[in-house]
C-alpha positions in Angstrom: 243.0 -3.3 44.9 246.4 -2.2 44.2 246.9 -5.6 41.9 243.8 -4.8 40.5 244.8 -1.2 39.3 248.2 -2.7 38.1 246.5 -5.2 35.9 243.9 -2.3 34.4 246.7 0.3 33.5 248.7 -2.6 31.6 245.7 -3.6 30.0 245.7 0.4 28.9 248.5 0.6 27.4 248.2 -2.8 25.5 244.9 -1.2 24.0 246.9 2.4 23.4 249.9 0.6 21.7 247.1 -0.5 19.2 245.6 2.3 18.3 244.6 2.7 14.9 244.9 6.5 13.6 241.9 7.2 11.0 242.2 11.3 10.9 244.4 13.9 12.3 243.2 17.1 12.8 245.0 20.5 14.7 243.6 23.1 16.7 244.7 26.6 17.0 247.5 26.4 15.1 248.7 29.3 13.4 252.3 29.6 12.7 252.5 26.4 10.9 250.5 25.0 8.1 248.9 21.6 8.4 250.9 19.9 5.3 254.2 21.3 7.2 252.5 19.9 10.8 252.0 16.1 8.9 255.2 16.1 7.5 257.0 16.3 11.0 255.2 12.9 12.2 256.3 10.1 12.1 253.3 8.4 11.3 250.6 8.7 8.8 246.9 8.0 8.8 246.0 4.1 8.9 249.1 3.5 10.8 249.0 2.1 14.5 250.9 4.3 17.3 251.4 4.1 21.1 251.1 6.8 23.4 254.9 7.4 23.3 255.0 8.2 19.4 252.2 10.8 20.3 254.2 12.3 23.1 257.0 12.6 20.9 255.1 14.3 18.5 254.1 16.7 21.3 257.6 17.5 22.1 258.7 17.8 18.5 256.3 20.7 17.9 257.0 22.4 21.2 260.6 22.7 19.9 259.5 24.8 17.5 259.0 27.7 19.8 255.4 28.9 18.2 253.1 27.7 21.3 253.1 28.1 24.8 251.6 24.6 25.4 250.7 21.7 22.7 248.3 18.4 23.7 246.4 15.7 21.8 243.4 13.9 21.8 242.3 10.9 20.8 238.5 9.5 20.6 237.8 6.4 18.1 240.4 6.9 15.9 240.5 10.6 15.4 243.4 12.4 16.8 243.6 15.9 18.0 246.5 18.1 18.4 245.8 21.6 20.6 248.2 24.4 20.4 248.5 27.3 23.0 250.0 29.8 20.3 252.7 32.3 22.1 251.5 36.3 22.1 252.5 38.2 18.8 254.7 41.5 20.3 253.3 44.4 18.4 255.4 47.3 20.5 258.8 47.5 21.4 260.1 51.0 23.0 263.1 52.1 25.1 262.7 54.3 27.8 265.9 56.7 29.3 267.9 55.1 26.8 268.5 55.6 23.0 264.6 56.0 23.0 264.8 57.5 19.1 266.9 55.2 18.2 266.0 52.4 15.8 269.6 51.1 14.9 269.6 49.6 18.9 266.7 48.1 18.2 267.8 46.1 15.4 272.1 45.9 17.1 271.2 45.5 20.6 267.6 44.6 21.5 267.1 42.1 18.3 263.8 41.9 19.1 260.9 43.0 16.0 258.0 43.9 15.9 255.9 40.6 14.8 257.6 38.3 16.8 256.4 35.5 18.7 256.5 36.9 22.6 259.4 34.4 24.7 260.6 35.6 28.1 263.8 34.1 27.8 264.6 36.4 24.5 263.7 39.4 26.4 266.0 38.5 29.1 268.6 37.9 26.9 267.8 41.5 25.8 268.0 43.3 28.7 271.6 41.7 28.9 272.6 43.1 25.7 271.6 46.7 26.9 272.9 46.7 30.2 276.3 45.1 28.1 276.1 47.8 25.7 275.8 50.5 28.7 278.7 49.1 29.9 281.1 49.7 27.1 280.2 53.1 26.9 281.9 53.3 30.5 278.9 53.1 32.5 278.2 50.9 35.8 275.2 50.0 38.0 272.8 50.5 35.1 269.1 48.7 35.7 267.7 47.8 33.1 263.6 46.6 33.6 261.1 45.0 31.2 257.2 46.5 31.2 254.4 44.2 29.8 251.5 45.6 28.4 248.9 42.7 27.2 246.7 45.0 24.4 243.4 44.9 23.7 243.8 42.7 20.6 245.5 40.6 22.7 249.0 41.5 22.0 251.7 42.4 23.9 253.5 45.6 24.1 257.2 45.8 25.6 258.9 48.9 27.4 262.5 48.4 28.3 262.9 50.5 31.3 266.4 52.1 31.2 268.3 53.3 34.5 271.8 54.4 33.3 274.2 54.0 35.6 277.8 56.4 36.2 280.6 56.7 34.6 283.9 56.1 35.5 286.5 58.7 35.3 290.2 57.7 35.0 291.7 60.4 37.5 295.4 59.3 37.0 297.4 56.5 34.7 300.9 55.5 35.9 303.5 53.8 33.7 306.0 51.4 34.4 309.6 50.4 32.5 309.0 53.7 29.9 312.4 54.4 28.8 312.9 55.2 25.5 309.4 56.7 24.7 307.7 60.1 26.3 304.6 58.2 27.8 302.8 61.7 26.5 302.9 59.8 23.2 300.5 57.1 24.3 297.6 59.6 24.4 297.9 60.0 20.7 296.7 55.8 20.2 294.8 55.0 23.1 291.1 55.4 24.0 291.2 55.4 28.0 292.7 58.6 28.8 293.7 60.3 31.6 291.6 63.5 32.9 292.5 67.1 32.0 291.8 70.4 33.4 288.7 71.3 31.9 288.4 67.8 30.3 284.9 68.8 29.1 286.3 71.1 26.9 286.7 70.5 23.0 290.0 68.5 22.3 290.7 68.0 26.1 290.4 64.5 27.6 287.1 63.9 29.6 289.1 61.2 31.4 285.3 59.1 30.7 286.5 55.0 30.5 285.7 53.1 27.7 285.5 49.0 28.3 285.0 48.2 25.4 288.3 49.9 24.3 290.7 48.1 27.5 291.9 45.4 26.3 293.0 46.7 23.2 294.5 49.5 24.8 297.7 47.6 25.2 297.9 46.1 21.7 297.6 49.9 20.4 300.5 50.5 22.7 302.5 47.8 21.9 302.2 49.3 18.3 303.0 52.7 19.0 306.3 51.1 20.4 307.1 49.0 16.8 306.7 52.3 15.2 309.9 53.2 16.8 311.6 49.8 16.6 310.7 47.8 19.4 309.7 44.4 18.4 310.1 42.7 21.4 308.1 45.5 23.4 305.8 43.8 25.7 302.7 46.0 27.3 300.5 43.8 30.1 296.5 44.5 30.5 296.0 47.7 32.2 295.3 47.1 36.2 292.3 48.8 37.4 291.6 50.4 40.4 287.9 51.7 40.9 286.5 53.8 43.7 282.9 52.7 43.2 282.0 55.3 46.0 283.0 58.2 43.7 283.3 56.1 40.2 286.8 57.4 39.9 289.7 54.7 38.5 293.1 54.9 38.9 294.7 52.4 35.7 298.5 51.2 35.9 300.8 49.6 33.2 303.5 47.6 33.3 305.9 47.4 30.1 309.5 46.0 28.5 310.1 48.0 26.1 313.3 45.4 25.0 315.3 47.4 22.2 315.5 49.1 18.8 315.6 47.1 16.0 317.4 48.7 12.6 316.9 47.0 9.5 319.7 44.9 8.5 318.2 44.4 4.8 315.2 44.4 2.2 314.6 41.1 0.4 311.6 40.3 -1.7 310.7 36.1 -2.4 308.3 35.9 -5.5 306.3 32.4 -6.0 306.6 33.6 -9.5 308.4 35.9 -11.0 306.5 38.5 -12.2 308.5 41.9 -11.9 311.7 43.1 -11.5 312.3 43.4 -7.8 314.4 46.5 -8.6 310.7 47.9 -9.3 309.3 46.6 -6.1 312.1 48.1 -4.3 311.9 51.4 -5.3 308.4 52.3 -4.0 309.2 50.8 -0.2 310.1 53.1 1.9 311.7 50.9 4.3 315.6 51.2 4.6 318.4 49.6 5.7 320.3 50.9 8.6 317.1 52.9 9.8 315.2 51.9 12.5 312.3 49.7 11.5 308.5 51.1 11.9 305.5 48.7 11.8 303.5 51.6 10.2 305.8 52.0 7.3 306.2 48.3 6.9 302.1 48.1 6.2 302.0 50.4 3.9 305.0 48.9 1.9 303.2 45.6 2.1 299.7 48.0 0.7 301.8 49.5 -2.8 303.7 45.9 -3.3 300.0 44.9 -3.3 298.8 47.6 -5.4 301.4 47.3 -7.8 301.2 43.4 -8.4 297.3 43.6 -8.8 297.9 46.0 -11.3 299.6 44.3 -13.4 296.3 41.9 -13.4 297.2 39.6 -10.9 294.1 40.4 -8.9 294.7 37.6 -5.8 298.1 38.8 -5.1 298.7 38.3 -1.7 301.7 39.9 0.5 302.8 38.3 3.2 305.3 40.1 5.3 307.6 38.7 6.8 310.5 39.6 9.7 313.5 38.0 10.8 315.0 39.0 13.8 318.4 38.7 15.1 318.5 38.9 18.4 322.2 39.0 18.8 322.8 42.3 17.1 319.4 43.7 17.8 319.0 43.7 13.7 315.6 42.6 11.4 315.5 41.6 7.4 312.4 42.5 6.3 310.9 40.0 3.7 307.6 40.5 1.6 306.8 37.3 0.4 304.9 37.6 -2.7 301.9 35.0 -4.1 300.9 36.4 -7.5 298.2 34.0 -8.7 297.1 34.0 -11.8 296.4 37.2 -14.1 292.5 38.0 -14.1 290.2 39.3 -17.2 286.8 40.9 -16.2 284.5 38.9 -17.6 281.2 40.7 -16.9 280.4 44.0 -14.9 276.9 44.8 -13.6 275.3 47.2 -12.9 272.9 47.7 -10.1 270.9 49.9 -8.0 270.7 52.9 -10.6 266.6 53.4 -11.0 266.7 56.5 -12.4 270.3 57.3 -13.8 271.0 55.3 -17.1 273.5 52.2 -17.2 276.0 54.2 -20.0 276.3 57.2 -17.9 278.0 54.8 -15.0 279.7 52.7 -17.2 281.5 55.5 -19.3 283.2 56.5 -15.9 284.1 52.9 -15.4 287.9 52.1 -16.4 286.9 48.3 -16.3 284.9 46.6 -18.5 284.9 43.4 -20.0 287.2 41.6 -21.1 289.5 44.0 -20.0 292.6 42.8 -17.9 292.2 43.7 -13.7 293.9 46.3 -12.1 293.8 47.9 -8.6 294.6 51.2 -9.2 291.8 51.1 -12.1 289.5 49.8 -9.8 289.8 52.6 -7.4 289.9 55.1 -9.9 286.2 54.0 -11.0 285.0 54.2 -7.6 286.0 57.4 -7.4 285.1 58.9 -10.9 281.5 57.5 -9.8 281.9 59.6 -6.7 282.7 62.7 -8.6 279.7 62.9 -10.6 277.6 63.7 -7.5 275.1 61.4 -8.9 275.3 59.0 -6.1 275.0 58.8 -2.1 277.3 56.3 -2.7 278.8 53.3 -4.5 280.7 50.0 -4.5 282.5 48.0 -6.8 282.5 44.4 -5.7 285.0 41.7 -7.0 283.0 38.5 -7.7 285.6 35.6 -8.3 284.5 33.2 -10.8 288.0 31.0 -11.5 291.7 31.4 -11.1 291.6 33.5 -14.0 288.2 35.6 -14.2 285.9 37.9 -12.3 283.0 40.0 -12.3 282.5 43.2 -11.5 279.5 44.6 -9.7 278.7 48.1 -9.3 276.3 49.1 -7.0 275.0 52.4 -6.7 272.4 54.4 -4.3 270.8 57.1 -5.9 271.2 60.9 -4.5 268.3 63.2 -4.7 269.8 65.3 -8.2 266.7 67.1 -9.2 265.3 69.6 -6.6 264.7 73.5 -5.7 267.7 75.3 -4.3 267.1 77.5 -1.4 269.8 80.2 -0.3 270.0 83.7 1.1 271.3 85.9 4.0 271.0 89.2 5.6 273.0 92.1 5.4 272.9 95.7 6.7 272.9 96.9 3.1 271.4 94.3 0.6 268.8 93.4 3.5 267.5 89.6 3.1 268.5 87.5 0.3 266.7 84.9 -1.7 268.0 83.0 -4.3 265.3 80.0 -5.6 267.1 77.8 -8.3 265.3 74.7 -10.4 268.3 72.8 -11.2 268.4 68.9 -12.1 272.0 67.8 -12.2 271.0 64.6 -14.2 268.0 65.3 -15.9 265.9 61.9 -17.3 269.6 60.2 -16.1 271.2 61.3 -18.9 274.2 62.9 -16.7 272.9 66.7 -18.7 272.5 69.3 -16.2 270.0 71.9 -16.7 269.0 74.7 -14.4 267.1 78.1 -13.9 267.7 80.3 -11.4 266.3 84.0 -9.6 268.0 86.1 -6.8 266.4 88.9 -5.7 267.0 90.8 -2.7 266.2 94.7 -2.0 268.6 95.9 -4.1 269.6 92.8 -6.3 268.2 90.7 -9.2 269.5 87.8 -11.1 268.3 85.4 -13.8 269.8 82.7 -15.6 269.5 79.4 -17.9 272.2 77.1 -18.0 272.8 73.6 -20.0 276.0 71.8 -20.0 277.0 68.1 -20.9 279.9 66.7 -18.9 280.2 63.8 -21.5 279.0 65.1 -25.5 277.9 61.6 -27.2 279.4 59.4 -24.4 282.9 61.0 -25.5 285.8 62.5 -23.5 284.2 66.1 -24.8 281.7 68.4 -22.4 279.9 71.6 -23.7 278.0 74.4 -22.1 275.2 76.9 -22.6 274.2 80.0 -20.0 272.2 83.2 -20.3 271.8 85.6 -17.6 270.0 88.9 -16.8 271.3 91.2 -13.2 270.4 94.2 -11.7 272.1 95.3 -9.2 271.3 98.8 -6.9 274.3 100.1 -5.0 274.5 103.6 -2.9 275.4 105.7 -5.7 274.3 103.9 -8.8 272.5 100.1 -10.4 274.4 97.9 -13.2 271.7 96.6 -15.5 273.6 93.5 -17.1 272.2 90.8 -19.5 274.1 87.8 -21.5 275.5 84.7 -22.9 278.2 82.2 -22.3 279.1 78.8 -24.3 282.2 76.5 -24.8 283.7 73.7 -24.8 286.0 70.7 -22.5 287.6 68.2 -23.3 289.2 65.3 -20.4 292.4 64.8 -21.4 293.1 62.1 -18.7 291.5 60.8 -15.5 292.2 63.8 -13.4 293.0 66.2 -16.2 290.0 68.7 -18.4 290.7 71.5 -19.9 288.2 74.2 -21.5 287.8 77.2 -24.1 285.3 79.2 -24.1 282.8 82.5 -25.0 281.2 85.0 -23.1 279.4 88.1 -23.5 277.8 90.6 -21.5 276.2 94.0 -22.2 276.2 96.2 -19.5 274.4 99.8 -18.6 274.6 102.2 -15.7 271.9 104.3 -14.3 270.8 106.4 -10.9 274.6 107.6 -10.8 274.0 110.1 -8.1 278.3 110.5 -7.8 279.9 113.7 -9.3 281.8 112.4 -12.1 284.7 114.7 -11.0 284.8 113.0 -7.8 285.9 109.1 -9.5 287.4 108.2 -12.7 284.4 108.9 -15.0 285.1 105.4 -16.8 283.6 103.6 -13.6 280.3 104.4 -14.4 280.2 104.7 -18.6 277.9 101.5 -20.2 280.2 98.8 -21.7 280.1 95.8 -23.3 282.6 92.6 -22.8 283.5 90.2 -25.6 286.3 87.7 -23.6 287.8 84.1 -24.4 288.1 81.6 -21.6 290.9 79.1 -20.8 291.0 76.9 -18.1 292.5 73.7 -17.1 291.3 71.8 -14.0 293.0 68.9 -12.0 290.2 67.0 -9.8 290.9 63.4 -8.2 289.0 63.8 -5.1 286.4 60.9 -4.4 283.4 62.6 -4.0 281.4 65.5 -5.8 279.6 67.3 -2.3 281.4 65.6 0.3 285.4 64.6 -0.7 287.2 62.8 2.2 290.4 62.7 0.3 292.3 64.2 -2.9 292.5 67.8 -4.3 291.6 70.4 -6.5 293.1 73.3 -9.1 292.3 74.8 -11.9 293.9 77.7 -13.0 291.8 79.8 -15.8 292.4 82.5 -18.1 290.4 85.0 -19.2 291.0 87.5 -22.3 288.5 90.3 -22.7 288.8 92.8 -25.7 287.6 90.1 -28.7 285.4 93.0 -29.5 283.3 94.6 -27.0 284.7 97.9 -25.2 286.4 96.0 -22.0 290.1 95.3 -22.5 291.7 93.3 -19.6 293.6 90.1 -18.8 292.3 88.2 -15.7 293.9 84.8 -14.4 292.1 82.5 -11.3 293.8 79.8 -9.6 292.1 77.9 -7.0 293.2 75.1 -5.0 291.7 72.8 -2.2 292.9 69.7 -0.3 290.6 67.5 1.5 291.9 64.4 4.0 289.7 62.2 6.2 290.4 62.2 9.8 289.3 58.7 10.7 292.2 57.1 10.6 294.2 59.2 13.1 291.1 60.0 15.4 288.6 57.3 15.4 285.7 59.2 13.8 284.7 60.9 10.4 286.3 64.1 10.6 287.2 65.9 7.4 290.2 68.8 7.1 289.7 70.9 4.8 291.6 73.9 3.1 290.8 76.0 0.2 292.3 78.8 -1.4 291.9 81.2 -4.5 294.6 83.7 -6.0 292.6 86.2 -8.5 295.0 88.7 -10.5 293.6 91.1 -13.5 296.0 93.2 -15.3 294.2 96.6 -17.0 295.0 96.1 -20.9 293.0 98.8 -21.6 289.8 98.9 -19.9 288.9 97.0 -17.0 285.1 98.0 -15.8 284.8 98.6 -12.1 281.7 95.3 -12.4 284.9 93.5 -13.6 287.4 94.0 -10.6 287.6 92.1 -7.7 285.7 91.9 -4.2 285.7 89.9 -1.5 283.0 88.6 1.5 280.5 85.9 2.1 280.4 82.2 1.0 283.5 81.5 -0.9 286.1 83.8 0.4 285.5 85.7 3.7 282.3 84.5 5.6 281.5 87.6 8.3 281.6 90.0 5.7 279.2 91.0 2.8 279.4 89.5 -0.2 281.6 91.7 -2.4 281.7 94.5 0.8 285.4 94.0 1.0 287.5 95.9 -1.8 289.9 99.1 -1.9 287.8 102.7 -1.9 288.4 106.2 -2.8 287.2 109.0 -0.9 284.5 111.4 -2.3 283.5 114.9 -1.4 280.8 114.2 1.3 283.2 112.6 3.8 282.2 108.8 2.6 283.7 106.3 0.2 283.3 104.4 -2.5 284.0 100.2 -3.4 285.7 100.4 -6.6 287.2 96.7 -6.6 291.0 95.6 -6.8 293.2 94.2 -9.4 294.3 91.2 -7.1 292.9 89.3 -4.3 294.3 86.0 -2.1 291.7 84.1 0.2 292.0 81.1 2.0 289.6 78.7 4.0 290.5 76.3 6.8 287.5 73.8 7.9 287.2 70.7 10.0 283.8 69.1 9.3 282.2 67.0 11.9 279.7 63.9 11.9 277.2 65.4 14.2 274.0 63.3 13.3 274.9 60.8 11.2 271.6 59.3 10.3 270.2 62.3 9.2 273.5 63.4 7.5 273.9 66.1 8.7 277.6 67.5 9.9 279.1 70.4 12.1 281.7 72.5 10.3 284.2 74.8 12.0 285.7 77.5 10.0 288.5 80.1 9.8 288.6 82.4 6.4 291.7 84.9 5.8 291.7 87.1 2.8 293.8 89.7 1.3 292.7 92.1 -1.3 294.4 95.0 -3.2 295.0 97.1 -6.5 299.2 96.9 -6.3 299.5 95.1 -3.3 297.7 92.2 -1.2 298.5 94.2 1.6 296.5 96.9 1.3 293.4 94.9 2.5 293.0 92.2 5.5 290.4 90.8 6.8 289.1 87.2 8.2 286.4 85.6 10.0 285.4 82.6 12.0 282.7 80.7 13.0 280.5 77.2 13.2 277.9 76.1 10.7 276.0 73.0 9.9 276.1 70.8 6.6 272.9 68.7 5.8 272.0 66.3 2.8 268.3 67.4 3.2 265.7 65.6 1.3 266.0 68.4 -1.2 269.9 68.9 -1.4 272.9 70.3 0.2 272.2 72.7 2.8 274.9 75.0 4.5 273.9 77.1 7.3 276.8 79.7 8.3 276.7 81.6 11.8 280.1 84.3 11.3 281.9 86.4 13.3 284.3 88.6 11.2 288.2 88.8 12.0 290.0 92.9 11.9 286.5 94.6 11.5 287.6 98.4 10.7 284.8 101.3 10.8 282.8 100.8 7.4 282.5 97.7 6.7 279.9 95.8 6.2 279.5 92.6 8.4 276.7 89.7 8.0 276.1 86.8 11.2 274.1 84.4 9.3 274.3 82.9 5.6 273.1 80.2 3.9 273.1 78.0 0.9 271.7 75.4 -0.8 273.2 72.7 -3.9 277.2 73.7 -3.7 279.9 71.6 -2.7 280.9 71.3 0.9 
């Protein structure tokens, strides 16, 4: 029998080894087409296959990862291939974990919606989330997977999320510190020792950070070359964990060797394409000093700069150090590649649906055929940035040959167009409410037009304004405004109405000047004060005819939110070109803004403003026209304009009648608090002085958190105040907010 079967399953295979294929057909398959499916075979219709050709066929579209199983058939001629298709995963969700957040989805689980269900991808999932636990200092996390089969046959998966503890570094010793105060290493490092109320803001939590260990050491190691050590040597941390009480104990070991001075300064061009007297003068490096790896980079950075901008665009600067052991002594070389000098041949512009390609390319300092240059190229990111147009932009360098480049310019649009919101509350003016229709680029013509009302319960304000930042495309701006107030204080309203113009003109990159017109008529009424009791001038109806100077200086890199650069402008203004009021006023402001990221690891932003105002009485200067401090812009805690000198009157109270001179200043550190939604935490303290012959005669400051949002619909500033030398009388505010300015 056994010979028997032998003989009949050779004489099957003889017979399989000549079959003859006369149609292929497939069954269930989905997630290939059937041209794609006869293309992978090896054989065609009218060819003769075995049975091994047809199981490698099988295996070859296995591979493909589309089907939980794949056969054939094969019945006179007509073969059959059956596919099992894998389930389609339609859900994905994270539970105890990052649950609202899609950016872990797409970093961590990697895992869409639409894909083909595989057990061995979600495993390597769960691996990536219990990893990414892990480097947030976290141990003994669990991480489960939930299958759901739908009804539509489906598959939903939950990733069930257990986070484990955290370990808490309780102590870190240091071994062989010499010639550094160990203190210092808390400055670089991210795996800190504990503090006393560690949970407090700018203490040390003591939390440990994984992902940050090994290069713990390296940022040590360069703390140390800052202060001449090149031979310091710093081992990997060694860690002792109490997993009882997740507490670590982490110990270094370090050579610190000795301080190198510079013995000398060299430069080696390829090429020669600059004095080296030039590049010599912008390092800061020198001889005799001890050498500082921190310095050295950013000599390596201007040599760079100022090669490429003498066109030579693939400048590279190679630093170089050559120690001498003997003496202890290092000659610092920047070897210096030029390349070749590079034209723009093209720039493109990209990304700008609404806003018009001129309007970007006016504020471009490259264009083509113009010759590259770094500092050029900088300067356009950041006069793109200024406009305000923009969430943000790039400027990408796309190499064509030795000799030529493109530039393209990509742009996101920022929401320009929308309806201001703004107010606050205040003991005297009660609720505010300012609505505003403003388009800062209207059609994307870079114009920007707006209308705006304030009313409050004892306030009104409209306005028009127009201006043109760029007349014609030209280095010249112009402006039109017309405005209508009332205002009701205690002891009398201000009914004001009228018009402004001028015009700018940028003199350089950073540099606009302007002149301009303004004038205002301006009544009293409901005066219930005994004229005998003020100067009777305060209250008499006056027109102002004034001229307007001003000169600003702006090279931050970003209209709303600047992370670096500052501002000033200094103004004049001339009143008594007709009209009744007769003064002099000047207005200097200044800010300074400097991203934190560097130093601290995240997107902090220091801030610090401040305005000097100073009017000189020429022979009239209106009451409306004096100086006040409080609210947003000078002194948040206070009233807008609550904060002036007074005179006394007959009933006991007093009377605001303004100052001739007034000094605030701002000091802010602004916060990424949810980044996705853009929207930042701002700490704040204001100071302001305020006076008629003195700054001194009036003090008073505040403090206090508020929240900065890129809504939908602008700009938003929320303000929560507590005021600073509060005195009997004055007129305090908690809450204010804004909507449209500049952070």
């Amino acid at each position: 029998m056994r010979i028997f079967l032998a003989l009949l399953l050779t004489l099957l295979t003889i017979n399989l080894s000549a079959m003859t294929i006369k149609s292929i057909d497939y069954v269930g398959m989905v997630h290939i087409s059937k041209p794609v499916a006869l293309r992978m075979l090896e054989f065609s219709v009218g060819d003769d296959v075995d049975i091994e050709t047809i199981d490698e066929s099988i295996k070859k579209y296995f591979k493909q990862g589309y089907f939980d199983d794949v056969w054939a058939e094969f019945d006179d001629g007509k073969l059959t291939f059956h596919f099992k298709e894998k389930a389609i995963i339609s859900k994905i969700e994270l539970k105890g974990w990052k649950e609202s957040d899609k950016d872990i989805l797409e970093t961590v689980v990697q895992i869409k919606k639409g894909s083909l269900y595989d057990k061995k991808k979600l495993q390597a999932a769960k691996k990536r989330i219990q990893e990414a636990i892990a480097q947030s200092g976290k141990i003994d996390s669990v991480v489960e997977v939930e299958e759901e089969i739908l009804d539509n046959g489906s598959i939903k998966v939950t990733f069930i999320v257990n986070e484990g503890e955290e370990i808490v570094i309780q102590k870190i010793d240091y071994s062989g510190v010499l010639g550094l105060d160990s203190d210092l290493f808390n400055d670089v490092i991210a795996n800190k020792e504990k503090q006393f109320m560690g949970w407090f803001w700018g203490r040390n939590d003591g939390e440990m950070k994984l992902l940050d260990l090994s290069y713990d050491p390296l940022r040590i190691r360069d703390l140390y070359m800052q202060y001449g050590y090149l031979d310091a040597k710093v081992d990997e941390p060694f860690t002792r964990v109490n997993f009882d009480h997740y507490t670590a104990e982490m110990s270094y070991q370090i050579e610190e060797g000795e301080v190198y001075t510079i013995s000398g300064i060299s430069i080696n061009q390829l090429k020669q394409v600059i004095d080296e007297d030039k590049i010599k003068e912008i390092v800061s490096l020198e001889v005799g000093e001890p050498f500082n790896i921190k310095t050295f980079r950013e000599d390596a950075e201007k040599v760079k700069t100022l090669i490429a901008d003498l066109s030579y665009a693939f400048v590279q600067v190679v630093p170089d150090l050559k120690k001498n052991k003997d003496d202890n002594t290092v000659e610092v070389v920047f070897k210096i590649t030029p390349g070749d000098k590079v034209k723009i041949r093209n720039v493109v512009i990209s990304g700008n649906n609404r806003t018009l390609d001129r309007i970007i390319r006016r504020e471009l300092y490259l264009g083509p055929g113009d010759m590259y240059s770094l500092t050029d190229l900088k300067d356009s990111r950041n006069s793109l940035g200024r406009l305000g147009f923009f969430d943000g932009n790039t400027i990408e360098e796309k190499r064509v040959d030795n000799s030529t480049m493109d530039l393209v310019v990509k742009v996101k649009e920022a929401p320009t167009g929308n309806i201001q919101l703004g107010g606050g509350y205040g003991s005297y003016g009660g609720l505010l409410v300012t609505v505003a229709v403003n388009d800062r680029n209207i059609w994307g013509s870079g114009i920007d037009m707006g209308v705006q009302v304030e009313k409050s319960e004892t306030s009104q304000n409209y306005s028009f304004n127009i201006s043109n930042s760029r007349l014609n495309d030209s280095d010249f701006s112009g402006n039109f405004s017309i405005f209508k107030s009332f205002y009701e204080y205690n002891d009398y309203s201000v009914d004001s109405q009228g018009l402004s113009f001028g015009v700018g003109h940028r003199f350089t990159r950073y540099i606009s000047g302007y002149l301009g017109y303004s004038f205002s008529d301006n009544s009293y009424s409901d005066v219930t004060i005994d004229p005998e009791e003020l100067d009777p001038r305060y209250f008499e109806s006056y027109s102002k005819s004034s001229v307007i100077v001003n000169v600003k200086f702006d090279n931050t890199d970003d209209y709303y939110l600047p992370r670096e650069g500052y501002t000033m402008s200094q103004s004049f203004e001339n009143a008594g070109v007709g009209g009744d009021a007769d003064f002099l006023k000047s207005r200097t402001n200044f800010a300074k803004f400097t991203g934190l990221e560097e130093y601290i690891g995240f997107d902090a932003i220091f801030r610090y403003k401040a305005r000097f105002y100073y009017a000189e009485d020429t022979g009239y200067l209106p009451i409306a026209d004096k100086f006040y401090m409080g609210g947003m812009g000078s002194v948040r805690g206070y009233e807008s304009y609550s904060i002036s000198p007074t005179e006394d009157r007959t009933d006991g109270s007093v009377a605001r009648v303004g100052a001739k001179q007034t000094f605030s200043n701002n000091v802010e550190v602004s916060f990424p608090l949810v980044p996705k939604a853009k929207m930042r935490l701002v700490t704040y303290v204001d100071w302001g002085f305020i006076g008629d012959s003195s700054l001194s005669e009036y003090s008073r400051g505040g403090y206090g958190l508020g929240l900065e949002w890129f809504s939908p619909v602008g700009p938003i500033q929320l303000m929560f105040s507590q005021p600073l030398a509060e005195e009997e009388g004055d007129k305090t505010t908690a809450f204010e907010f804004s909507m449209g300015q500049r952070f």
